[in-house]
N, C-alpha and C positions, 0 to 999 in steps of 0.2 A: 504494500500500500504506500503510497504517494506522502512524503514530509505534511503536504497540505490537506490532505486530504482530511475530512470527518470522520473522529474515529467514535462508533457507535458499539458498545456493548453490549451483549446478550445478559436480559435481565434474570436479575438472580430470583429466588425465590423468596416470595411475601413474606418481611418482616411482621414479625408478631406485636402487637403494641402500637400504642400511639407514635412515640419515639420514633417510629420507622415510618411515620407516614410518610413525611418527605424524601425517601429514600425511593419510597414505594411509587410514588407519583414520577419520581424523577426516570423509573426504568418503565412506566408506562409509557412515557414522552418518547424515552428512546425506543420503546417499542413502536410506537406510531409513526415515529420518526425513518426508522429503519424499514418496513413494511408500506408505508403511503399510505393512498386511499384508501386502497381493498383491505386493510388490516382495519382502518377505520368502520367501513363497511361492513366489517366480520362483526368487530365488538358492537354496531347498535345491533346487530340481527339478534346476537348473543343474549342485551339485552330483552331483546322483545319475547326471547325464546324464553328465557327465565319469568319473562311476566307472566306469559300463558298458560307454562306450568306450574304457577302461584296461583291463577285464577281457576286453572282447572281440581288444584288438589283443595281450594275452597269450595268450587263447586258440588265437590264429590265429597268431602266433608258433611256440607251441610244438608245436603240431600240425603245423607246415611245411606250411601249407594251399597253399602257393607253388610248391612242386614238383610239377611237372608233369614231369619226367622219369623218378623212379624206376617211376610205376604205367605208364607206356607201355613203360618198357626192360622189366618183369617180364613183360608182355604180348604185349609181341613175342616174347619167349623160351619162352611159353605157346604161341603159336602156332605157333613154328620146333618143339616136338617137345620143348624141354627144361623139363620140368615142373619137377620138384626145384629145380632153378636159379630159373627161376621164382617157384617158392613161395618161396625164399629171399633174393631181392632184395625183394621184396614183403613179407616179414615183418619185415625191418630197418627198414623205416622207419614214423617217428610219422604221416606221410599218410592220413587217413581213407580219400581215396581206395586209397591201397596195401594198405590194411590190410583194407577189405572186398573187394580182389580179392585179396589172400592166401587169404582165407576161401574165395573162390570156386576158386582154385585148390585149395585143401584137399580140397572139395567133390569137384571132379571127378578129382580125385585116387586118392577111394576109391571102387571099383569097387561097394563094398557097398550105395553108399548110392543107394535111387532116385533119377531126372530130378528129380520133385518135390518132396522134403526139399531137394536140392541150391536148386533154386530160390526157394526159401520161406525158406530161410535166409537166404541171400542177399540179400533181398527184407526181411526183417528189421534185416540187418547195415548195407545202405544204409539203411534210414529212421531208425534211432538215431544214426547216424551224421548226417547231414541236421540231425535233431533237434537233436542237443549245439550243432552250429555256428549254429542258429538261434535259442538258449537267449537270451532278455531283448532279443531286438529287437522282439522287442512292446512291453516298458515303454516304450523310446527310440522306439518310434512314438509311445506317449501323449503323451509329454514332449513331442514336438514339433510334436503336435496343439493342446494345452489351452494351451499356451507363449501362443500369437499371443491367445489366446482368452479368459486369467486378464488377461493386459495389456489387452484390450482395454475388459474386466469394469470392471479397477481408473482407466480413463479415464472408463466413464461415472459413476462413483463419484465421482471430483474434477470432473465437470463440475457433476453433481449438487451438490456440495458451495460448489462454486466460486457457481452463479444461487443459492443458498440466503444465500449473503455479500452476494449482492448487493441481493437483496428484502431484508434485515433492513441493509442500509444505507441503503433510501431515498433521497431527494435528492438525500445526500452520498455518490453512487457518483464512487470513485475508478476511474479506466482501468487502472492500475495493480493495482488486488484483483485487477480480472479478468482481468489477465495474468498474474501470479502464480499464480491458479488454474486458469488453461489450462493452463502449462506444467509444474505439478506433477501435474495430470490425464493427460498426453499422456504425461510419464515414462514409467510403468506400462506402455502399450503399447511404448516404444523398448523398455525392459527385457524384453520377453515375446520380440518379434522377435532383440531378440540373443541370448536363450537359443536359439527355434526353427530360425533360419535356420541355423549352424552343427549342430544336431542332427537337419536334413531332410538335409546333404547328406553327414554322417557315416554317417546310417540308407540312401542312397543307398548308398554304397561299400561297405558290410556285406554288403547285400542282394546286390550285384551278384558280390563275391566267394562266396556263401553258394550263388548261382546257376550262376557258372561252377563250384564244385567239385562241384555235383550235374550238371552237366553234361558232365563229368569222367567221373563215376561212371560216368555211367549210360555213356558210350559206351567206356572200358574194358573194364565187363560184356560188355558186346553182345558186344567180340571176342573174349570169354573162351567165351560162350555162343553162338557162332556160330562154332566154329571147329572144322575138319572133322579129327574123333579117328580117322577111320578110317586115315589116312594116316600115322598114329602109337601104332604098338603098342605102343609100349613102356609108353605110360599104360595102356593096357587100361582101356579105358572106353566108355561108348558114347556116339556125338555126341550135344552138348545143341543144342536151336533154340529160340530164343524170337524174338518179335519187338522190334524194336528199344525200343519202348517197356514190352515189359512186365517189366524186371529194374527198374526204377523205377516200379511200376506207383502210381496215384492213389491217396493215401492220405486 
């Protein structure tokens, strides 16, 4: 490397404490510094990707996406004859799942309302529901598509940059420019891969909770919608049947 040249460090790892703040700030700079844009670009995506999986582990928080007890206990007691009861274990809780089989116990509750409206309601109640809990895992797919992708962009940019130093050095090629230029080129992609790697296997575990609660759903339905009314007067109602897939039907 060149008498004149910027000499840029690779930042050390996050002092602990206050003390280190400006320590810490100062190899951010050098970070941003050494990477450009695309390193810039990486850290707000970073940021955003951290916000979504703050709003998403609140949203599944609060909704107690986690119990699996109360929509089976309302279910079983749907099925033993005791509706009322039923509807009201199921109405108590923030559970999506419990909450669209409250509906359905509602549903079949009143004698007025056709097979069909009961169904279609239903059938509405589970995919808004589905819906909410799926809300911005798309953006955090993007993030952790273009992630690997903008890093990779902003490498061949410092390579680019990097054989551009060296044709306008002629002769007097230092080994050193072009180490220096490899490894400020190569940044950019480690930067891209630490934002993506942690937001593929965050959008995994989303996904897969998002899948067992409609999975949830749909086979609570079933037993609410397949359960023989004739052997229980006291609903006064007449048996619903669907098959097992169509209270989740393709949307």
């Amino acid at each position: 490397m060149q008498p004149d040249d910027p000499v840029v460090s690779i930042p050390s790892p996050l002092p602990v404490g206050i003390d280190g703040l400006p320590e810490l700030v100062a190899d951010l700079h050098g970070l941003l510094k050494a990477g450009g844009p695309v390193v810039a670009i990486l850290g707000t995506l970073s940021v955003a990707a951290l916000t979504i999986v703050l709003l998403k582990l609140w949203q599944l928080r609060s909704a107690r996406v986690g119990d699996r007890v109360t929509a089976r206990r309302a279910v079983a007691l749907f099925r033993a004859g005791r509706g009322p009861e039923a509807l009201a274990v199921a109405g108590r809780s923030r559970n999506p799942v419990a909450q669209v089989l409250a509906g359905a116990i509602r549903g079949c509750l009143r004698p007025e309302l056709p097979e069909a409206v009961v169904r279609e309601e239903v059938t509405r109640l589970a995919a808004e529901a589905i819906e909410r809990l799926r809300a911005y895992l798309r953006p955090l797919e993007v993030i952790a598509g273009i992630a690997p992708l903008l890093g990779l962009f902003g490498t061949v940019l410092g390579m680019i940059g990097a054989f551009q130093q060296l044709q306008q050095a002629g002769s007097r090629v230092d080994p050193g420019l072009l180490a220096g230029g490899i490894w400020e080129a190569l940044l950019t992609t480690a930067v891209g891969l630490a934002v993506a790697i942690p937001t593929v296997a965050l959008l995994a575990w989303l996904e897969r909770v998002v899948d067992r609660t409609e999975c949830e759903m749909e086979s609570v339905l079933t037993q609410v919608f397949t359960v023989d009314l004739i052997d229980t007067p006291e609903l006064h109602h007449e048996p619903v049947r669907l098959r097992p897939a169509a209270v989740l039907a393709d949307r």
